[in-house]
N, C-alpha and C positions, 0 to 999 in steps of 0.2 A: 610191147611192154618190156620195159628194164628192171633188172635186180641190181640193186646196188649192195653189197657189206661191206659192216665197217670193223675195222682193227683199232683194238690200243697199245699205242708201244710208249717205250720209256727211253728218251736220248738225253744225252748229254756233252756239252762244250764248255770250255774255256774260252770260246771268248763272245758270248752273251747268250741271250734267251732265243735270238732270230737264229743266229746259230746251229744251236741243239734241234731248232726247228727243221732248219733245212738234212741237219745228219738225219733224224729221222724219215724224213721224206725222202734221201737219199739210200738208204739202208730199204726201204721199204721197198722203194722200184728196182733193188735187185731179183725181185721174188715176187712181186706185185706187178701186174699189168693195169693200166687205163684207170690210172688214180685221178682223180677228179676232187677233191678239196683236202684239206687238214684244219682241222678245230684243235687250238690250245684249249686245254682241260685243267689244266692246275701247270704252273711254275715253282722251282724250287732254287735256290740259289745253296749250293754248301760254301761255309766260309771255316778256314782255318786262322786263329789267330783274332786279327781284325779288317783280313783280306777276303775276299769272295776266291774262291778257287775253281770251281765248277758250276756250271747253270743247269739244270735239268727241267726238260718237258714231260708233261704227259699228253700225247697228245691223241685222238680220234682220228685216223687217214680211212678216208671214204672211195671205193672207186666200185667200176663195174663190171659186173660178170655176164661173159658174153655165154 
């Protein structure tokens, strides 16, 4: 039998939503071992002016505990 938990973190890019996706997923396997999926949960775009400036995730990173 496997125990899987999950984590929600909150990343952010400049240059789109796939992006912020991967920094989170990236930041996460500094500390995380044997990550096994990411679910996007809510996107947010900040824009200054009438430019988009930052893209934010929130995303679910799912993995297993040995």
């Amino acid at each position: 039998m496997s125990v899987v938990k999950v984590i929600e973190i909150l990343a952010e890019s400049k240059d789109g939503f796939e992006a912020a996706t991967k920094v989170a997923v990236k930041e996460a396997a500094k500390t995380v071992k044997n990550i096994k999926s990411v679910y996007v949960k809510d996107m947010q775009a900040i824009v200054e002016g009438e430019e988009i400036v930052n893209y934010r995730v929130n995303v679910k990173i799912s993995f297993k505990v040995d």
